[in-house]
VOLOKE-847584 format. One record per residue (C-alpha): x, y, z. Coordinates in Angstrom, 2 decimals, padded with zeros to 5 digits. Layout:
N
        c1        c2        c3
         X         Y         Z
...
END
This chain:
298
        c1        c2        c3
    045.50   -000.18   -012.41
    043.39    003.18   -011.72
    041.16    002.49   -014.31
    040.51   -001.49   -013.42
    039.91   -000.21   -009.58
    037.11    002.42   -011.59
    035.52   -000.59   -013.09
    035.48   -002.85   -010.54
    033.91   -000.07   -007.63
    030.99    000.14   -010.40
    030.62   -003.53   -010.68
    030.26   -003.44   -007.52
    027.76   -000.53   -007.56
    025.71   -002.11   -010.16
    025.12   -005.82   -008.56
    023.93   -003.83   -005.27
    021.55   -001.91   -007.66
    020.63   -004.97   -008.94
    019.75   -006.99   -005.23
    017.71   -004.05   -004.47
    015.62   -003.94   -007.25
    015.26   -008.01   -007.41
    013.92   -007.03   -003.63
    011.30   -004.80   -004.84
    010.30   -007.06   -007.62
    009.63   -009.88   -005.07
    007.91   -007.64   -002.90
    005.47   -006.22   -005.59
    004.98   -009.89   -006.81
    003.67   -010.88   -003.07
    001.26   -007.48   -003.28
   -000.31   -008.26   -006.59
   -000.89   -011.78   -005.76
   -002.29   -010.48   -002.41
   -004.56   -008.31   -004.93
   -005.82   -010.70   -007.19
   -006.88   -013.23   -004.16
   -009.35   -010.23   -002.47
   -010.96   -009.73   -004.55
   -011.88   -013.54   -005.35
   -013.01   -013.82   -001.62
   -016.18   -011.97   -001.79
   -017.87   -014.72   -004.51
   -020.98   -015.97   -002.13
   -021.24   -012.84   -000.99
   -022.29   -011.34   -004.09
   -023.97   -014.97   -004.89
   -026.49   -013.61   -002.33
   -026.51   -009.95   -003.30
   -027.46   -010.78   -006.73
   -030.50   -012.37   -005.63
   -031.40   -009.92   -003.88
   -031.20   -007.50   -007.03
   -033.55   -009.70   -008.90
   -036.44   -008.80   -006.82
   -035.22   -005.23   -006.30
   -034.97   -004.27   -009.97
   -037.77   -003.41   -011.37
   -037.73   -000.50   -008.70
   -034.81    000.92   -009.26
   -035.80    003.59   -012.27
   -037.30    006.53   -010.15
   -034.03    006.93   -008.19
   -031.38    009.41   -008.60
   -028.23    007.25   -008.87
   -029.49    005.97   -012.46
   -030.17    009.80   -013.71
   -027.64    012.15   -014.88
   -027.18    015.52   -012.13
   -028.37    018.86   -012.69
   -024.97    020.02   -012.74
   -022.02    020.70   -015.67
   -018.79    019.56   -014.33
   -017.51    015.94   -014.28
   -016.50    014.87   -011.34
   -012.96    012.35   -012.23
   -011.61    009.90   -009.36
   -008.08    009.72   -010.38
   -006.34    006.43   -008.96
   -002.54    006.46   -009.31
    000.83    005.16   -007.25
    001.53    007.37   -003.82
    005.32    005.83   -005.18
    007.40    006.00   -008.73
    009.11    002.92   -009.76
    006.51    001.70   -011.56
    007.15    001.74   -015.13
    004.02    003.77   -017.30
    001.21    003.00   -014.68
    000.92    006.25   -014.05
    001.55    008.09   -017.19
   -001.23    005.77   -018.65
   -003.75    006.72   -016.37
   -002.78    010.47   -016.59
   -002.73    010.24   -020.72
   -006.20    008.62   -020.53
   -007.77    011.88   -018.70
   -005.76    014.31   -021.00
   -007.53    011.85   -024.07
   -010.93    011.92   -022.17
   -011.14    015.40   -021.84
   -009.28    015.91   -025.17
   -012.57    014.31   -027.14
   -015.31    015.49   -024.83
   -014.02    018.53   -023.68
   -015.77    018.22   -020.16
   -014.81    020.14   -017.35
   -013.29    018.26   -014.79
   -013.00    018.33   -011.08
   -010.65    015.84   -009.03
   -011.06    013.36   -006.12
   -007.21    012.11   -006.20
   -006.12    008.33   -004.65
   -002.62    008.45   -005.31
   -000.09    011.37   -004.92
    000.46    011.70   -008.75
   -003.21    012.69   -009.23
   -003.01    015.09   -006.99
   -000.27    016.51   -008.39
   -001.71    016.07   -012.00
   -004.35    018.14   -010.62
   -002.24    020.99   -009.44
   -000.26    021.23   -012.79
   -003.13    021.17   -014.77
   -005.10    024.08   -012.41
   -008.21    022.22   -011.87
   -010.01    022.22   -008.76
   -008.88    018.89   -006.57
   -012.31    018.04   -004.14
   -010.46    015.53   -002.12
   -007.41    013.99   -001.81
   -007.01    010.21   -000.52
   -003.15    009.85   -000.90
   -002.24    009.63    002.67
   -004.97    006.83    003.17
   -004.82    005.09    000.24
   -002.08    002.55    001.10
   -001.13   -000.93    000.05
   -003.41   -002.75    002.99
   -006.71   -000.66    002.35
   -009.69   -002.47    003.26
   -013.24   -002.16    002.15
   -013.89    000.65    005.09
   -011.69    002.82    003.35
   -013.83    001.73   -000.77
   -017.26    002.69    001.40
   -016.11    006.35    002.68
   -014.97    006.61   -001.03
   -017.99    005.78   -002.30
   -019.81    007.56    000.40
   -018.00    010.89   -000.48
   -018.17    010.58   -004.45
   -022.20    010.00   -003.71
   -022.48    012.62   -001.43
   -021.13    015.11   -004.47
   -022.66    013.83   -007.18
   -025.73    014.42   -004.91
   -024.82    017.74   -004.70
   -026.13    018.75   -008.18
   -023.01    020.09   -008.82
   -021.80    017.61   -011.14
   -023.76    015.42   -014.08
   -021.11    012.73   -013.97
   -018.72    010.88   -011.75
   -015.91    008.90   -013.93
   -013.16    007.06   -012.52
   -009.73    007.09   -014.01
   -007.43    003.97   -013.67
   -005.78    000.82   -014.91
   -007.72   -002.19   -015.48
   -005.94   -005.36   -014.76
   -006.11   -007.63   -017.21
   -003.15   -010.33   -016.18
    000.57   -009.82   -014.66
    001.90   -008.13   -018.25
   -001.42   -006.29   -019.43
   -003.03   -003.57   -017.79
   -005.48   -001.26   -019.46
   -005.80    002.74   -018.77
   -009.57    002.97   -018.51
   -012.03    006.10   -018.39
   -015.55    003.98   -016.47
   -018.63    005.83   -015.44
   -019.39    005.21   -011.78
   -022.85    007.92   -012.06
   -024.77    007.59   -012.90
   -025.61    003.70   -013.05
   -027.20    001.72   -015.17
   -029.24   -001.59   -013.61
   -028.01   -003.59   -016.44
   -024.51   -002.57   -015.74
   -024.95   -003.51   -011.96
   -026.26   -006.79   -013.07
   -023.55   -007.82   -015.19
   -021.23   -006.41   -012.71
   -022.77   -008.63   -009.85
   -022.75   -011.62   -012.55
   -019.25   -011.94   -013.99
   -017.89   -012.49   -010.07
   -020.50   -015.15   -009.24
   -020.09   -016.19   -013.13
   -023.64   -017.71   -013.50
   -027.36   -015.88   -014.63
   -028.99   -017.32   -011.69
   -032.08   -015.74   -013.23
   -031.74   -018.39   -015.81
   -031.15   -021.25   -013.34
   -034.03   -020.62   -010.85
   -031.82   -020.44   -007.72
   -033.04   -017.11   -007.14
   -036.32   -018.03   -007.06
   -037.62   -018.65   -003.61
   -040.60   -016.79   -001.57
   -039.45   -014.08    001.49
   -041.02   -010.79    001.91
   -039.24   -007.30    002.11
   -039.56   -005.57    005.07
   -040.11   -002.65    005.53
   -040.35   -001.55    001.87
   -038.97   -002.45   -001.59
   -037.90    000.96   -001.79
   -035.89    001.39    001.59
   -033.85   -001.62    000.55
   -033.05   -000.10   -002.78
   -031.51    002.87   -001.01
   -029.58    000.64    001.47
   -028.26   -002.03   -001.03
   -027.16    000.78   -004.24
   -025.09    002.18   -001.62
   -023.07   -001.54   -000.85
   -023.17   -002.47   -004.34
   -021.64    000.81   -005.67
   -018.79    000.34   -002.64
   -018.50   -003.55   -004.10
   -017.58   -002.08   -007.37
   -015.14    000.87   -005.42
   -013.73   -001.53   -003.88
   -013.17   -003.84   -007.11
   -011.44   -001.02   -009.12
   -009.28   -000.46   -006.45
   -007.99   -004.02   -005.83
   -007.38   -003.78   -010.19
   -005.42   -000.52   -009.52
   -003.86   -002.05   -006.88
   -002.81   -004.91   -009.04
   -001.69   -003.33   -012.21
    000.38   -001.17   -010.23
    002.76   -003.80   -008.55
    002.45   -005.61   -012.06
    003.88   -002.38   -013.45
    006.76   -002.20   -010.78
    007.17   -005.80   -011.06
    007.96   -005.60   -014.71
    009.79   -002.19   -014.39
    011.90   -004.03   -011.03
    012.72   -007.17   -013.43
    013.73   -005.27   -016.41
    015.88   -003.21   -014.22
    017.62   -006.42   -012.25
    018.23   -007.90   -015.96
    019.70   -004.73   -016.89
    021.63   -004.34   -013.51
    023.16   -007.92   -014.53
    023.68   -007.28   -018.01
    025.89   -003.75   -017.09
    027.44   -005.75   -014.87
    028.57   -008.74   -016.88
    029.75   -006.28   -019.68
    032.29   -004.38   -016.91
    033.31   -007.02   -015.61
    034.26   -007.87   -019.07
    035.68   -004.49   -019.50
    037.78   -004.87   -015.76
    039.03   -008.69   -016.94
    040.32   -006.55   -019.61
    042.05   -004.22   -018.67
    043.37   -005.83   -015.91
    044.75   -008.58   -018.24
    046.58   -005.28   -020.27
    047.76   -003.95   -017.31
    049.23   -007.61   -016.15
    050.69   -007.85   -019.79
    052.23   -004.17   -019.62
    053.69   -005.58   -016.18
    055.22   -008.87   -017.65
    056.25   -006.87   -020.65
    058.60   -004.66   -018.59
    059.99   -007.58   -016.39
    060.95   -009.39   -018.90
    062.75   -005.98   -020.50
    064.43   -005.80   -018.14
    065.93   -009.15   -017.11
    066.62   -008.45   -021.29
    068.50   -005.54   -020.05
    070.78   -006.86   -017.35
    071.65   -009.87   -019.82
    073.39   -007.14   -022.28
    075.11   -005.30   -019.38
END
């Protein structure tokens, strides 16, 4: 019966495997959904924003965030999981820099959110700016996008670097996220437009609702500076919440796949324990009645 006791302490280990890992599943579930409904709150928001942009545009050539820097590094914001458990999020992401630099051969420097891109950054020997892991948790708000932003501007201001591109996964829906290599600087108007369009998901240009008379105090140009600044945290703050939500779509999947396979194990010992303990019970029978066989010859 050594052997049935064996099988049955594993059953037992497996089903507890597989109530902690249905937890997690639920839990990531709640955190993506969480995800996906930020960053649908901010619609009239931009709505207003976009009109603004309208009147702004034209302006917008002369300054710096729409010109490549004087420098010759790239500057890569690497957003990864602070966690494991999460199936390939963050290989993807990691794959997709060793690709980027792979066919442009750019030297990069590292701003890591996420503990794996920091380490990623220390395996690889590259020079890590800044590292966001400790802060960058499941709850960040956009506070925490616009001292991202802030810092990423404040190097690519530097002249150091003639580039800033951000490494993560672009959520598509629950089972398809997409490793993605997106150029934050410099900017192109007609990127920021689109951007600023697909949330409201109207060209107001084309339905007049942006047309209505105010004046611009103090200047056209001092509202350029102060509104590229929101707009580029807007769009921080966007790739996070899709980072966000392809990684607990990732340890969603990974957490269900391991549950089914926690149950699966588990129905196949306790196939394996029914058994053996059904040999064991026949061995047991087989004697008894050998022996009552036994005392009849006597």
């Amino acid at each position: 019966m050594a052997n049935a006791k064996e099988i049955k302490r594993k059953i037992s280990s497996i089903k507890n495997t597989g109530k902690i890992t249905k937890a997690m599943e639920l839990i990531s579930t709640v955190k993506m959904k969480k995800a996906q409904d930020l960053a649908l709150e901010k619609k009239e928001f931009v709505r207003e924003m976009l009109k603004i942009f309208h009147r702004i545009e034209k302006f917008m050539e002369d300054f710096p965030f729409f010109h490549s820097g004087k420098g010759e590094k790239t500057l890569a914001v690497v957003v990864t999981s602070n966690k494991g458990l999460c199936g390939g999020y963050n290989i993807n992401v990691l794959k997709k820099i060793n690709e980027y630099v792979k066919e442009t051969g750019e030297d990069l420097d590292y701003i890591a959110l996420g503990k794996k891109g920091a380490q990623f950054a220390a395996k690889t020997g590259n020079k890590l700016v800044a590292d966001y892991s400790t802060t960058f948790s499941d709850n960040f708000d956009s506070i925490f996008a616009k001292d991202i932003t802030r810092a990423i501007i404040e190097e690519f201001f530097s002249w150091e670097y003639k580039k800033v591109v951000i490494f993560y996964e672009y959520y598509i829906n629950t089972l398809s996220q997409v490793p993605v290599a997106r150029e934050f600087l410099p900017i192109k108007a007609v990127d920021i437009k689109k951007y600023l369009e697909d949330i409201v998901g109207e060209d107001l240009e084309e339905s007049g609702k942006w047309l209505f008379g105010y004046d611009i105090e103090p200047s056209v140009e001092s509202l350029v500076e102060e509104v590229l600044p929101i707009i580029l945290s807007m769009m921080m703050h966007d790739i996070l919440l899709e980072a966000k939500a392809s990684e607990h779509s990732s340890r969603m999947i990974a957490m269900k796949s391991a549950k089914d396979n926690a149950a699966k194990i588990a129905f196949e010992l306790t196939l394996k324990y029914n058994k053996a303990r059904q040999a064991m019970i026949t061995k047991e029978v087989s004697e008894i009645t050998s022996g009552v066989e036994a005392l009849k010859d006597m």
